[in-house]
Structures are given as C-alpha cells and as structure tokens.
TIVO-2410 file (N, C-alpha, C; in nm, 3 decimals):
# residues 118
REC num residu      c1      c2      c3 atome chaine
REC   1      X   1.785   6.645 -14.248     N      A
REC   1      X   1.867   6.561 -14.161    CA      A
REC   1      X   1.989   6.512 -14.238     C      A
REC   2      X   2.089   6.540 -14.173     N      A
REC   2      X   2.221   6.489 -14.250    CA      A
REC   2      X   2.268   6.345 -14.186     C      A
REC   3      X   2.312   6.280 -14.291     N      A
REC   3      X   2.339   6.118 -14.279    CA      A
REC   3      X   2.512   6.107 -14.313     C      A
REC   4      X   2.584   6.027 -14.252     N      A
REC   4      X   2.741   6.000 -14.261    CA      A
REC   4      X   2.692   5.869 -14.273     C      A
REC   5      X   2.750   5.831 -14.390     N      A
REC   5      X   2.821   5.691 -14.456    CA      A
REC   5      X   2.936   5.634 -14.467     C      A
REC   6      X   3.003   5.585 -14.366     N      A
REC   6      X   3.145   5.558 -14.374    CA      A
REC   6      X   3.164   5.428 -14.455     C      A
REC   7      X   3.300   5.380 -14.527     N      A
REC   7      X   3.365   5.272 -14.587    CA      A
REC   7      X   3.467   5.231 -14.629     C      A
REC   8      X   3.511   5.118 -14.687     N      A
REC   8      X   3.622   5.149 -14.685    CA      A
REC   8      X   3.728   5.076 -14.608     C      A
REC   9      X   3.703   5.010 -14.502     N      A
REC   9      X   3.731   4.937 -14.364    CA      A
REC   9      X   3.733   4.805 -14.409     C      A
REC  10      X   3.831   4.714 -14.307     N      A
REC  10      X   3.859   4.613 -14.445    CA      A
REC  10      X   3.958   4.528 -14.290     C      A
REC  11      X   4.001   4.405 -14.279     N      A
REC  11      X   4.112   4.352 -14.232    CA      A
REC  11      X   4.244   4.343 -14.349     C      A
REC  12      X   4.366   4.378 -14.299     N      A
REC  12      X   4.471   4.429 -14.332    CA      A
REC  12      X   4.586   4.376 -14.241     C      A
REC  13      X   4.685   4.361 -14.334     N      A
REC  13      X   4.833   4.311 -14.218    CA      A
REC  13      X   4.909   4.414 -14.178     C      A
REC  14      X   4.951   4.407 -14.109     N      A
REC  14      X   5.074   4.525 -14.077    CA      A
REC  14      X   5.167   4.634 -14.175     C      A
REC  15      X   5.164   4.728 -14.168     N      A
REC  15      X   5.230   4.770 -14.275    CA      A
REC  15      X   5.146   4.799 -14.415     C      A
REC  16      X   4.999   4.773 -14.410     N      A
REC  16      X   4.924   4.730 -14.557    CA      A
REC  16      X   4.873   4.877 -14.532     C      A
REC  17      X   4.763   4.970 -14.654     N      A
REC  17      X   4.696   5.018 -14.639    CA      A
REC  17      X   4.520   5.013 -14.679     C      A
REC  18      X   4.477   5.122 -14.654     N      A
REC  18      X   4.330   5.123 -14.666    CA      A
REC  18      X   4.301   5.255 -14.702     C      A
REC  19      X   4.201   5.273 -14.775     N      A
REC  19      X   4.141   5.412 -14.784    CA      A
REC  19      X   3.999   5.429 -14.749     C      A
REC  20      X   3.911   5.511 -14.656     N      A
REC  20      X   3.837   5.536 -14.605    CA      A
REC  20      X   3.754   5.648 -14.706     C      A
REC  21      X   3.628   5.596 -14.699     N      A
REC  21      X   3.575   5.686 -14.764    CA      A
REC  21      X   3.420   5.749 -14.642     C      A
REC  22      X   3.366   5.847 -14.670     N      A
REC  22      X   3.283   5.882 -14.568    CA      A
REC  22      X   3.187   5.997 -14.655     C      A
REC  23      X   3.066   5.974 -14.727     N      A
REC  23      X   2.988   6.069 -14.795    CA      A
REC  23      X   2.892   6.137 -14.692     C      A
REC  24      X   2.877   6.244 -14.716     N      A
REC  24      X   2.749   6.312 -14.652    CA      A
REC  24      X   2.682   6.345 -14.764     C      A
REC  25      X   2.543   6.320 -14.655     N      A
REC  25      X   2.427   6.338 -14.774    CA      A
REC  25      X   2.317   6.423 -14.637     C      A
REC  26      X   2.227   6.482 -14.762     N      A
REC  26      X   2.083   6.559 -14.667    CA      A
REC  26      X   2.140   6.727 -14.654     C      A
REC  27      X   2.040   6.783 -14.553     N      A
REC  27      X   2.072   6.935 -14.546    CA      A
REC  27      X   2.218   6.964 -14.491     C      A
REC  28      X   2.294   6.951 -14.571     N      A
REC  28      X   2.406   6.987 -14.513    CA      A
REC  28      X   2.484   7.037 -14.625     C      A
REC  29      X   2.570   7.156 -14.587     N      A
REC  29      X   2.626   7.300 -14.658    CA      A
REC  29      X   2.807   7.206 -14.650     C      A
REC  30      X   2.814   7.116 -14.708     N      A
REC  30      X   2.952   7.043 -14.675    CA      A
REC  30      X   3.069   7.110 -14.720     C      A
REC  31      X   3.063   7.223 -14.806     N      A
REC  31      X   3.164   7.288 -14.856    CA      A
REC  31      X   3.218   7.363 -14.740     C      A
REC  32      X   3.092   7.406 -14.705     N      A
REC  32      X   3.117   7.511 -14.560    CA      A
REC  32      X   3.182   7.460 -14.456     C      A
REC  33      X   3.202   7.335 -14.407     N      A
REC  33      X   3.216   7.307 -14.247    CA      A
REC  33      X   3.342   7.232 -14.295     C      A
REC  34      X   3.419   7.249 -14.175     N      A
REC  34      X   3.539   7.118 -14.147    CA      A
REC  34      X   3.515   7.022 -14.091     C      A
REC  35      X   3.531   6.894 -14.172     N      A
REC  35      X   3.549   6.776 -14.097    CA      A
REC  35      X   3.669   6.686 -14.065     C      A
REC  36      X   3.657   6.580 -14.022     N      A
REC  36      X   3.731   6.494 -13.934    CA      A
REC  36      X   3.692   6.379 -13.915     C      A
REC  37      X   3.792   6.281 -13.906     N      A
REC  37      X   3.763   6.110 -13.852    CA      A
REC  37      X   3.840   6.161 -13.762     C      A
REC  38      X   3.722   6.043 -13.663     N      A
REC  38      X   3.774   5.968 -13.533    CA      A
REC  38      X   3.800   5.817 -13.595     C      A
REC  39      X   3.844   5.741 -13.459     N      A
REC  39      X   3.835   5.638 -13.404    CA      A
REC  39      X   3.808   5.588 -13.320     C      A
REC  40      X   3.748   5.475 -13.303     N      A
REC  40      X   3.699   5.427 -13.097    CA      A
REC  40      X   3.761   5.260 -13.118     C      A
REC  41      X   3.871   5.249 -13.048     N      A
REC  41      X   3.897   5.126 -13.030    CA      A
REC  41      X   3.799   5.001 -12.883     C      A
REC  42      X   3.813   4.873 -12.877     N      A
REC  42      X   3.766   4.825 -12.803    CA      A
REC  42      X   3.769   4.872 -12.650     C      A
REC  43      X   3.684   4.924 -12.577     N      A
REC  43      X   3.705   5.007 -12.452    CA      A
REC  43      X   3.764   5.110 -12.414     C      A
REC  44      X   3.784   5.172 -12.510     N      A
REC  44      X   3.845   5.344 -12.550    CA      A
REC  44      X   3.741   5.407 -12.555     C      A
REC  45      X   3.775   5.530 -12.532     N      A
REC  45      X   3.690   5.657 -12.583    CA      A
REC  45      X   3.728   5.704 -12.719     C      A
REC  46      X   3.618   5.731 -12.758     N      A
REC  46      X   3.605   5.761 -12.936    CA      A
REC  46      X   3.759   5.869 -12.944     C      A
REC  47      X   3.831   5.874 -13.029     N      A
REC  47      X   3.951   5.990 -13.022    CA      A
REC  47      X   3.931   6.035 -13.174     C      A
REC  48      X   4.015   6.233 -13.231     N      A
REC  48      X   4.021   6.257 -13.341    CA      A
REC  48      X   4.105   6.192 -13.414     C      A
REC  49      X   4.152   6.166 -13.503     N      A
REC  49      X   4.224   6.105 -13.605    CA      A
REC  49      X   4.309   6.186 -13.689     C      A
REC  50      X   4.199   6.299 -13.714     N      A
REC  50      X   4.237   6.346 -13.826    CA      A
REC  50      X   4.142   6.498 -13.911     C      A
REC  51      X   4.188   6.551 -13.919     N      A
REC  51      X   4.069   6.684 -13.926    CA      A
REC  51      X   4.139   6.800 -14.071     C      A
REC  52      X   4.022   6.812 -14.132     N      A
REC  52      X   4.035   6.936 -14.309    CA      A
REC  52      X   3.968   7.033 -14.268     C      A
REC  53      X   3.986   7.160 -14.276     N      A
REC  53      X   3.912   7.246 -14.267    CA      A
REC  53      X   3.812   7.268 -14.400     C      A
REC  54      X   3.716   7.354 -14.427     N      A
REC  54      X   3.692   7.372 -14.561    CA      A
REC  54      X   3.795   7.460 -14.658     C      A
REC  55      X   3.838   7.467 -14.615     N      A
REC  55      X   3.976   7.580 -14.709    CA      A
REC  55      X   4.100   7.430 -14.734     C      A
REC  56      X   4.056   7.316 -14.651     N      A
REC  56      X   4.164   7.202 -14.703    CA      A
REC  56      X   4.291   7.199 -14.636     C      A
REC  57      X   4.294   7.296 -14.536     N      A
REC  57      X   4.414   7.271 -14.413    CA      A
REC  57      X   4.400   7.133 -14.308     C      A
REC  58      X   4.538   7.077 -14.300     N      A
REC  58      X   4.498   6.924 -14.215    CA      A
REC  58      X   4.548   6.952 -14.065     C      A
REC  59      X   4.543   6.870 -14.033     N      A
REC  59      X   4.595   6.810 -13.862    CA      A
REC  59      X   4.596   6.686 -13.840     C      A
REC  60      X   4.714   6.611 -13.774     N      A
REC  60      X   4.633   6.473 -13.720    CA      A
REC  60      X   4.708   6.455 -13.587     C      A
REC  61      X   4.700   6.368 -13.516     N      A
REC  61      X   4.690   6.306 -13.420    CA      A
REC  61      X   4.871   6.285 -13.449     C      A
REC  62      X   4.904   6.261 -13.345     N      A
REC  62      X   5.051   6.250 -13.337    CA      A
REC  62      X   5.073   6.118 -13.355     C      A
REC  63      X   5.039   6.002 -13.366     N      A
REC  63      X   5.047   5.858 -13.389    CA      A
REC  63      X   5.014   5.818 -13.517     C      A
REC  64      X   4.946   5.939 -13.568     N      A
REC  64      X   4.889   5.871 -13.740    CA      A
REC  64      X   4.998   5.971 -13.826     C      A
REC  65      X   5.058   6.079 -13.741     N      A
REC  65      X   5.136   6.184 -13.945    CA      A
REC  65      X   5.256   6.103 -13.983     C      A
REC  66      X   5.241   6.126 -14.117     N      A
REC  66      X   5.334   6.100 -14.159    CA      A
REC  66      X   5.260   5.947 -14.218     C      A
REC  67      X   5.179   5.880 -14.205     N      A
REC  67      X   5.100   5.786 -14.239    CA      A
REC  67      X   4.975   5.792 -14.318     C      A
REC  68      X   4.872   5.853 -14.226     N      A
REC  68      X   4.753   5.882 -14.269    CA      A
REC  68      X   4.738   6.011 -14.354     C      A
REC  69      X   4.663   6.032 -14.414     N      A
REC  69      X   4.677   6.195 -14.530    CA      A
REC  69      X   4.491   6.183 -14.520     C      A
REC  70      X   4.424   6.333 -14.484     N      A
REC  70      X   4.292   6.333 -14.512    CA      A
REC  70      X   4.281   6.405 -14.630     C      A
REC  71      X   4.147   6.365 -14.651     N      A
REC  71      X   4.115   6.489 -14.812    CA      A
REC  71      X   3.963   6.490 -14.813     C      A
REC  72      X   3.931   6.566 -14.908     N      A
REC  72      X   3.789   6.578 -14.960    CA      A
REC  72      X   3.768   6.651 -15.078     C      A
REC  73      X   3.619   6.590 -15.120     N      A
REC  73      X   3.596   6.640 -15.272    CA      A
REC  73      X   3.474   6.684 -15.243     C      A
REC  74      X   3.466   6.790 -15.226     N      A
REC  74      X   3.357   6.916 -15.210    CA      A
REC  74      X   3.245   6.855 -15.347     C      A
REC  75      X   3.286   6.800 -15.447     N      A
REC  75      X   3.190   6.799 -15.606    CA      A
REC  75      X   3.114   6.679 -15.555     C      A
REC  76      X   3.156   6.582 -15.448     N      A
REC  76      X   3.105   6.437 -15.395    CA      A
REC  76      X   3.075   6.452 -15.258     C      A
REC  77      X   3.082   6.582 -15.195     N      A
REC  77      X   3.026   6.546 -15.073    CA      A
REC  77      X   3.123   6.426 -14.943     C      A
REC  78      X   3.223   6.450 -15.006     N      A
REC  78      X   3.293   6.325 -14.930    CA      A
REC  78      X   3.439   6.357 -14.899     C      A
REC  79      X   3.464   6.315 -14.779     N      A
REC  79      X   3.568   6.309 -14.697    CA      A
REC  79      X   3.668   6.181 -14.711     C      A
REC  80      X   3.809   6.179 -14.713     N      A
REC  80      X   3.858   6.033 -14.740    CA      A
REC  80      X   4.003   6.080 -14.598     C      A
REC  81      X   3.992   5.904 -14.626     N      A
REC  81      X   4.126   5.916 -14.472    CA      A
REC  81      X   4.204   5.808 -14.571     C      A
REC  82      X   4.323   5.824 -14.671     N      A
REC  82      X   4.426   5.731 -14.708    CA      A
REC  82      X   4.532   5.706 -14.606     C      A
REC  83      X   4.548   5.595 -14.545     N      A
REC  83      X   4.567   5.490 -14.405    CA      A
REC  83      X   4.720   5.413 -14.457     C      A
REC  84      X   4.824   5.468 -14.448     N      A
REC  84      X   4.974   5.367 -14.502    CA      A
REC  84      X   4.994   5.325 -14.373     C      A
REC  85      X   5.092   5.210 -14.397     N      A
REC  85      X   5.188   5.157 -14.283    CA      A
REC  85      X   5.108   5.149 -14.157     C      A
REC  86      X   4.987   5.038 -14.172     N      A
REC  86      X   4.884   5.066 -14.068    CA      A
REC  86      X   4.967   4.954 -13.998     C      A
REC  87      X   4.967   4.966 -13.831     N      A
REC  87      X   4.997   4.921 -13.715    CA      A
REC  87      X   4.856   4.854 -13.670     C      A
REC  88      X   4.910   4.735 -13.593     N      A
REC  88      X   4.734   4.719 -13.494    CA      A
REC  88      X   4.703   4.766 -13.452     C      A
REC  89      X   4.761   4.860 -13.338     N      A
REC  89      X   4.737   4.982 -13.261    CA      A
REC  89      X   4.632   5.067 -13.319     C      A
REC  90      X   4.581   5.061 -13.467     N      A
REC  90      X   4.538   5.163 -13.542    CA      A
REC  90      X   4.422   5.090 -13.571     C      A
REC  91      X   4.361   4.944 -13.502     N      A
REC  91      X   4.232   4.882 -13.510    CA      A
REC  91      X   4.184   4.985 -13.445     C      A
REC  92      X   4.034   4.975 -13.505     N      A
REC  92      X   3.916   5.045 -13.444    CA      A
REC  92      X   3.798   5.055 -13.512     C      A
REC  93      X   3.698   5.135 -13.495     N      A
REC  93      X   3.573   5.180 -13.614    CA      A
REC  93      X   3.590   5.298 -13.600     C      A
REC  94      X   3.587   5.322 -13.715     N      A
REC  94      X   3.639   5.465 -13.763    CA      A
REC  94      X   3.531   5.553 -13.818     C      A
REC  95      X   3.498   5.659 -13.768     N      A
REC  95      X   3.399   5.746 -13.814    CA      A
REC  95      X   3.441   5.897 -13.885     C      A
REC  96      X   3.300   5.936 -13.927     N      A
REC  96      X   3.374   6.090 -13.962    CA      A
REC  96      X   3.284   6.152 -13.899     C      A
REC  97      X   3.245   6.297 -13.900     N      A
REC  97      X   3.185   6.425 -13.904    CA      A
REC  97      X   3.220   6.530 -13.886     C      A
REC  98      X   3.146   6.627 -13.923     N      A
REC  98      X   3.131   6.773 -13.958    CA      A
REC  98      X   3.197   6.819 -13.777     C      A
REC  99      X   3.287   6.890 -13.777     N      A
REC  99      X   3.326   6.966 -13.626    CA      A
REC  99      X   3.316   7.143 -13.681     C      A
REC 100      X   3.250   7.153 -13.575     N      A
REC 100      X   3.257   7.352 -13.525    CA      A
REC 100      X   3.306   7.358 -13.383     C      A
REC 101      X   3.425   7.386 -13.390     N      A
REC 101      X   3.461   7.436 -13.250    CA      A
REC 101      X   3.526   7.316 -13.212     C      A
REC 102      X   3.456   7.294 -13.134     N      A
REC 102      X   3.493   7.168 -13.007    CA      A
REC 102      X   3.451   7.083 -13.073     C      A
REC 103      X   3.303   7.082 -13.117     N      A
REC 103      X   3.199   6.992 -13.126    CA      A
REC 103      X   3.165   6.940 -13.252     C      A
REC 104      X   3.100   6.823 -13.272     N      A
REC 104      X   3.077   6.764 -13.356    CA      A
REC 104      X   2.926   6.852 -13.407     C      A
REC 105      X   2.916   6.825 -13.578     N      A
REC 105      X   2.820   6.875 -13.599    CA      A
REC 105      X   2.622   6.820 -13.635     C      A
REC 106      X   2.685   6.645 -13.643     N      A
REC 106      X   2.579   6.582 -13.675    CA      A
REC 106      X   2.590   6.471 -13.587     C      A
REC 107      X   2.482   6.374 -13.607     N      A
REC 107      X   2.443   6.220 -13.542    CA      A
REC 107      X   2.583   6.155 -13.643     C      A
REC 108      X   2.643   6.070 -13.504     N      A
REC 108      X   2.749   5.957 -13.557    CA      A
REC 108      X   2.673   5.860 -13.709     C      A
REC 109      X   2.765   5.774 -13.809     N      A
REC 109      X   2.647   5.699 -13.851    CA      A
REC 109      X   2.715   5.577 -13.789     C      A
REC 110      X   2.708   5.465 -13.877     N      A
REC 110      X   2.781   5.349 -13.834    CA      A
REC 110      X   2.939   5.296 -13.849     C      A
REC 111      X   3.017   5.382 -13.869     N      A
REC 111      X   3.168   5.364 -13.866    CA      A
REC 111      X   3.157   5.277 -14.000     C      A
REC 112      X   3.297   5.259 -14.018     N      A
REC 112      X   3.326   5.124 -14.068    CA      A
REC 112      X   3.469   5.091 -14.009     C      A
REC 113      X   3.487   4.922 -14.004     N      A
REC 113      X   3.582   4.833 -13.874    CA      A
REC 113      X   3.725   4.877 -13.985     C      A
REC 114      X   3.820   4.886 -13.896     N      A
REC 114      X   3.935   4.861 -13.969    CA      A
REC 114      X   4.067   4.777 -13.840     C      A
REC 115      X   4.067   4.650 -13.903     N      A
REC 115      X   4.154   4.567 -13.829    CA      A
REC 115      X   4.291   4.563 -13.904     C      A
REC 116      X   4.370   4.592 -13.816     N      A
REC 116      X   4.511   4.565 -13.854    CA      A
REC 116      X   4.607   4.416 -13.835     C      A
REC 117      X   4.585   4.335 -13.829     N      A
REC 117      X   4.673   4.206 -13.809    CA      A
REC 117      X   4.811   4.207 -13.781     C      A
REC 118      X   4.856   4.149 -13.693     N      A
REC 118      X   5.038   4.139 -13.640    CA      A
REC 118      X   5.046   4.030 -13.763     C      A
***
C-alpha cells in the first residue's frame, strides 16, 4: 500500500513563498510514474497544480507559471512544489499523487493547508 505525506504548508503574506514537500513511501515504483499536486480550495473542486513526468518534464496550470517550479528526487522518493509570489487566490490544501493518464494513481493522504494573507 502506498502512503503520500504532504508538508510544508505554512500561513504566508502575499508575495512570500513556501516549499512543499510530498514523500511516497510503500509498494510503489516512484521512479516510474509521473506525479503532480493539486489543490482544493474552500468549496472548489480539487484542481491540478502542477505535474513531472518521470523523465522530469513539467506543466502547470496557467495561474501558477512562472511562480510555482515542481521537482523531484527519485534517491528520496519525493516530489516538491517551490511556491514564489504566492497570492490568496493560491489558499488551499494542497496534495500530491502519482497520475497515469487521466487518473490518479493512489489514495489522497492528508494535504497540507497553505494560506496566503492580503
């Protein structure tokens, strides 16, 4: 069973940053798969954020480039989301996981909060 540990999440002012960290642990081949953070703000639907393939190619969301940068260290099992010039707009709990295709590849774990302050 594979487990996501997100952290990292923090209250922050406008303009401040954060870095997100997100380890996987258990049967899981993490070199192999591409992952991705979401976000789910208060009465939103969960949205992508941000997505690495395993070869280390990015994408994000048209509201975060140029801000947010993803990465990962294949030797740690871990995924990171470095967060500049964060807006409130960009509150939420922020998760990661493994995507194939469309779809996600494991159970959500518990996010971690990231509040932005005006």
């Amino acid at each position: 069973q594979v487990q996501l540990v997100e952290s990292g999440g923090g209250l922050v002012q406008a303009g401040g940053s954060l870095k997100l960290s997100c380890v996987v642990s258990g049967r899981s081949t993490f070199s192999d798969n591409n992952m991705a953070w979401y976000r789910q703000a208060p009465g939103k639907q969960r949205e992508l954020v941000a997505w690495i393939s395993r070869g280390s190619s990015t994408s994000y969301r048209e509201s975060v480039k140029g801000r947010f940068t993803i990465s990962r260290d294949n030797t740690k099992n871990t995924v990171y989301l470095q967060m500049n010039s964060l807006k409130p707009e960009d509150t939420a709990v922020y998760y990661c996981n493994g995507v194939g295709g469309l779809t996600t590849l494991y159970s959500w774990g518990q996010g971690t909060q990231v509040t932005v302050s005006s």
